[in-house]
C-alpha positions as CSV (number, residue, x, y, z in Angstrom):
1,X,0.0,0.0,0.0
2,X,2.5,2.8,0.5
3,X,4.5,1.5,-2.8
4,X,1.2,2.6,-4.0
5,X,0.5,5.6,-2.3
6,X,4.2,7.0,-3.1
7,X,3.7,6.1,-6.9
8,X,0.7,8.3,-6.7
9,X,1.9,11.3,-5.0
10,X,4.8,11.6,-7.2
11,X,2.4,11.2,-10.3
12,X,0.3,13.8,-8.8
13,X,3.9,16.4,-8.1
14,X,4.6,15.5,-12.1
15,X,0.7,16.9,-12.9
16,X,1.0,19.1,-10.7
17,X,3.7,21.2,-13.0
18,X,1.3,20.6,-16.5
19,X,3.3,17.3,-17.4
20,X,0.3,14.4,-17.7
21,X,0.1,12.0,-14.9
22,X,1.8,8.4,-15.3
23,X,0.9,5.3,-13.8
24,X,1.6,2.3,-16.3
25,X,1.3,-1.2,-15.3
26,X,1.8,-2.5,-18.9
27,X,4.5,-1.9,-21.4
28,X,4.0,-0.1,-24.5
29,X,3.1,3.6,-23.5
30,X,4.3,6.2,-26.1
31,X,6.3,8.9,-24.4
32,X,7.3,10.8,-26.9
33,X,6.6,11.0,-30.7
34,X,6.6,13.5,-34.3
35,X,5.4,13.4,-37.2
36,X,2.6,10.8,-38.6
37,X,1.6,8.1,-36.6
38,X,-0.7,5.1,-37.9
39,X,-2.4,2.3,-37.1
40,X,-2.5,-1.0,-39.3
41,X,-5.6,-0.3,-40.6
42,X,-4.1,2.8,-41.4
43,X,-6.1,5.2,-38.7
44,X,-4.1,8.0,-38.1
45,X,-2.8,8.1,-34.3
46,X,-2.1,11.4,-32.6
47,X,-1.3,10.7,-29.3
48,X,-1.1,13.3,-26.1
49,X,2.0,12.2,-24.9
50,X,1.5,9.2,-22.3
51,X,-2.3,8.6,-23.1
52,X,-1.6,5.9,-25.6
53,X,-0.8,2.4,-25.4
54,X,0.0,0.4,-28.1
55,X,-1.5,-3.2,-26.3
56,X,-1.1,-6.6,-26.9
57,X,-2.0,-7.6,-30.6
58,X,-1.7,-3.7,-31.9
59,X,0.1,-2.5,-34.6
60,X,2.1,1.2,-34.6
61,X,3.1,2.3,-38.4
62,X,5.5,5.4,-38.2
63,X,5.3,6.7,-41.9
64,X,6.6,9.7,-41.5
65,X,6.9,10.1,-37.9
66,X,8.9,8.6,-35.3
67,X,7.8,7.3,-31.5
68,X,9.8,6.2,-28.2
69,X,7.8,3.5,-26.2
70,X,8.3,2.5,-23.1
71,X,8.7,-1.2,-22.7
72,X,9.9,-1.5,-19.2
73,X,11.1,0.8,-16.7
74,X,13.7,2.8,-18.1
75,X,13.6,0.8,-21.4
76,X,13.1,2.7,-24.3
77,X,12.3,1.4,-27.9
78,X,12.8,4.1,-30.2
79,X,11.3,3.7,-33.8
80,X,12.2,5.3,-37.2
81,X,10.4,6.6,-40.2
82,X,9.0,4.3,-42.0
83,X,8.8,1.2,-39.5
84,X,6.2,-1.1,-38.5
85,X,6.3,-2.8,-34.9
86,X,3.4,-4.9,-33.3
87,X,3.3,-5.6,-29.9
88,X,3.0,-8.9,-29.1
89,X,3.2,-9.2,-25.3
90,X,2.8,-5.9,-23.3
91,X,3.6,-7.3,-19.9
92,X,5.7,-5.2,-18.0
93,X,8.6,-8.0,-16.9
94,X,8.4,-10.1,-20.5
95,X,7.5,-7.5,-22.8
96,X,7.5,-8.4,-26.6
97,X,7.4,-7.0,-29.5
98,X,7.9,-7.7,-33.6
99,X,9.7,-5.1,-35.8
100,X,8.5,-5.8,-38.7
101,X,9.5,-3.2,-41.1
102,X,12.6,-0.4,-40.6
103,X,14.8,0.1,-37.7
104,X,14.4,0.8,-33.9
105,X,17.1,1.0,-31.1
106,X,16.6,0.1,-27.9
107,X,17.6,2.0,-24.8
108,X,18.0,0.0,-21.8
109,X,19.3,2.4,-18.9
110,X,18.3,0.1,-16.7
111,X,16.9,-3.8,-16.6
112,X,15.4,-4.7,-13.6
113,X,16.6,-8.2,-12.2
114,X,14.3,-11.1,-13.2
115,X,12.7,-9.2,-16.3
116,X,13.4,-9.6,-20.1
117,X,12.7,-7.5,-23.3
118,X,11.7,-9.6,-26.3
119,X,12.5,-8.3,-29.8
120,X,11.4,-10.2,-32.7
121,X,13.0,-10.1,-36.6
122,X,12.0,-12.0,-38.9
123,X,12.1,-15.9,-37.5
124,X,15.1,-14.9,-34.9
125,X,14.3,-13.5,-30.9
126,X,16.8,-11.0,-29.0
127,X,16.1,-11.5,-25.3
128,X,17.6,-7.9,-23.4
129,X,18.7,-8.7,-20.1
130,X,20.9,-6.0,-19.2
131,X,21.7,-2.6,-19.7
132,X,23.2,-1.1,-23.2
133,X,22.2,0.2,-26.5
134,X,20.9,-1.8,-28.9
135,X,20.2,-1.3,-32.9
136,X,17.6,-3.8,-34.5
137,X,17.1,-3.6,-38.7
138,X,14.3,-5.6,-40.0
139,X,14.6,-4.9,-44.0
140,X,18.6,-5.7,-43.5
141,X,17.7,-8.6,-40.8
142,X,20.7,-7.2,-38.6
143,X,21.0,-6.8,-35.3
144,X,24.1,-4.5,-33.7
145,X,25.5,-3.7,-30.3
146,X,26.3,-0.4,-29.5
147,X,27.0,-1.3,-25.6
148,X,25.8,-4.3,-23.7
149,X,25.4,-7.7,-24.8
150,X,22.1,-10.2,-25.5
151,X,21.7,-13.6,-27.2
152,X,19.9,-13.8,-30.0
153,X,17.9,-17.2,-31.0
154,X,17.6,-17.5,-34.1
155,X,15.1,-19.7,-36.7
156,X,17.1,-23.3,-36.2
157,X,17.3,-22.4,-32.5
158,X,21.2,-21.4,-32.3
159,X,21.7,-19.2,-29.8
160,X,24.6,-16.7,-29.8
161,X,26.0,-14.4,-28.0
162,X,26.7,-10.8,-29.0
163,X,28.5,-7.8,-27.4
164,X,29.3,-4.5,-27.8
165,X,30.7,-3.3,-31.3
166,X,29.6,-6.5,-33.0
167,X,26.7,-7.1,-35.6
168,X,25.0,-9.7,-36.9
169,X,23.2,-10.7,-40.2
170,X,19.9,-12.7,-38.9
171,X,20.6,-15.4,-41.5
172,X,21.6,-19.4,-41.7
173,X,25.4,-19.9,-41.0
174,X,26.0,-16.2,-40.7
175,X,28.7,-15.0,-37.9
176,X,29.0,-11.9,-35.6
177,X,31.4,-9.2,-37.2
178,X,32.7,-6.0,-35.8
179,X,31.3,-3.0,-37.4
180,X,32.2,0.9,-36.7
181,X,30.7,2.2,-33.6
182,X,31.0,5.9,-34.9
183,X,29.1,5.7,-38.2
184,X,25.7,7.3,-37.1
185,X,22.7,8.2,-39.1
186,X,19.2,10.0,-38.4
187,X,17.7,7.4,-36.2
188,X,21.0,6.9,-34.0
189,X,20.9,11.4,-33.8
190,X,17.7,11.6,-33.0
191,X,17.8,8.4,-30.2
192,X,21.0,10.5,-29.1
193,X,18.9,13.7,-28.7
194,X,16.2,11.8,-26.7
195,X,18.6,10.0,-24.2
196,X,19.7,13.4,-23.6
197,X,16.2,14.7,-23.0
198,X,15.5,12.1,-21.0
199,X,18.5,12.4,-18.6
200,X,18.2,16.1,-17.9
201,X,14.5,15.4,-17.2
202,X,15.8,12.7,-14.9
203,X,17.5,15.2,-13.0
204,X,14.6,17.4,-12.6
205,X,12.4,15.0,-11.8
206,X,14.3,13.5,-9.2
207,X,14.1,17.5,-7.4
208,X,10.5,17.9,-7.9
209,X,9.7,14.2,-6.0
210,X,12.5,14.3,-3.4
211,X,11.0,13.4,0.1
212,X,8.5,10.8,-1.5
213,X,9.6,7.2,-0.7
214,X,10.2,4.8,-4.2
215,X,11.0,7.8,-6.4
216,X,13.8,5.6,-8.0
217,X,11.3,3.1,-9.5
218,X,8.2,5.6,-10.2
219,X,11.0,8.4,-11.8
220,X,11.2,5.5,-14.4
221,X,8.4,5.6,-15.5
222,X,7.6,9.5,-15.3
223,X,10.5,11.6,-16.7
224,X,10.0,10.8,-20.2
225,X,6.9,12.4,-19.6
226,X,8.3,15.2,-17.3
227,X,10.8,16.2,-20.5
228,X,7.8,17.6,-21.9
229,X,6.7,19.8,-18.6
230,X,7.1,23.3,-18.2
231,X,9.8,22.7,-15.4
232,X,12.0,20.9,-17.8
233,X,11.7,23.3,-20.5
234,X,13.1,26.2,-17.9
235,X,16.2,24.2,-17.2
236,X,19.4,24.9,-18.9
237,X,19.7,22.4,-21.9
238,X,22.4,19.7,-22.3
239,X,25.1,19.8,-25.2
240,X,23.5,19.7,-28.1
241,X,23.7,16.6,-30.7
242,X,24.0,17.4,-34.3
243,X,20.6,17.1,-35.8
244,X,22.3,15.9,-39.3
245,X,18.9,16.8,-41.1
């Protein structure tokens, strides 16, 4: 009951600056997005930032938009133009989900111990684990490793390992190869820009809840959110990333 309670005040201190309230139980909640949003029935989407899940069974088509999703506490899936994901399991500890079409990189500042992030391409599964940042293509069928490690699985049920500065080409016989860590493109920039946004608003979201007790696991879930707030906009911003656009 006070985990509870302390969740609530602290979604209440967020509100209480004009950010939206946050209490998620499920993964798949999109933080942040731009652009053009669809369905798979091709219903346009325009989410208020944290008032859309994307559930068990949906479908999110970027076209020309992009979305961050959060998949777990403090695990971030950030998609690209063009890209089609559906989520297959949206449960908070053994989230899964299928990228179907384009790219998405996934930002795990923190795992928490005993849960696992599932990401499907094509016939092969990547189970996150741990920490790191993580680059899945589905028209390529490559996966890379920025930082961190996972296995992936893949369709004749081969598991391999793979850590950070190695890719991998998700087909028969194929073996991990180094690749060049500092070659960045729009989707790396623009994940770049958003882990920034999302640190600084860690920061601030840390002030506004200090006193409260389990701030560490709620501030998970709401400075993503709180990034968006008036409070975080009045804060000096971090470095800036090139935009490369």
């Amino acid at each position: 009951m006070q985990r509870a309670l302390a969740i609530l005040a602290l979604a209440s201190a967020v509100h209480g600056v004009n950010a939206q309230p946050l209490i998620s139980l499920k993964a798949g909640l999109i933080t942040y997005a731009e652009g053009r949003l669809q369905s798979a029935d091709a219903k346009p989407l325009a989410p208020h930032t944290g008032s859309l899940h994307i559930q068990a069974g949906q479908t999110l088509v970027t076209r020309r938009g992009r979305a961050e999703l959060l998949l777990a506490p403090a695990v971030f899936l950030r998609l690209s133009e063009e890209s089609t994901m559906v989520m297959e399991c949206d449960n908070i500890t053994d989230a899964r989900v299928r990228l179907e079409h384009g790219s998405a990189i996934v930002d795990a500042v923190e795992v928490v111990k005993g849960s696992v992030v599932h990401i499907v391409v094509g016939k092969s599964v990547v189970d996150i684990r741990q920490p790191g940042s993580y680059r899945f293509d589905a028209d390529s069928s490559e996966v890379r490793v920025y930082d961190g490690k996972f296995d992936v699985v893949r369709e004749d049920g081969a598991a391999i390992a793979l850590k950070k500065g190695r890719m991998l080409a998700l087909t028969a016989e194929a073996k991990p190869q180094p690749f060049e860590r500092d070659e960045i493109d729009r989707l790396q920039r623009w994940s770049a820009r958003r882990s920034l946004a999302v640190a600084q608003s860690n920061l601030v979201s840390a002030r506004t809840t200090h006193g409260y007790g389990w701030k560490r696991f709620a501030r998970a879930w709401i400075f993503s959110l709180y990034s968006n707030s008036e409070a975080a906009r009045s804060h000096p911003a971090p470095a800036p990333v090139p935009s490369g656009f």
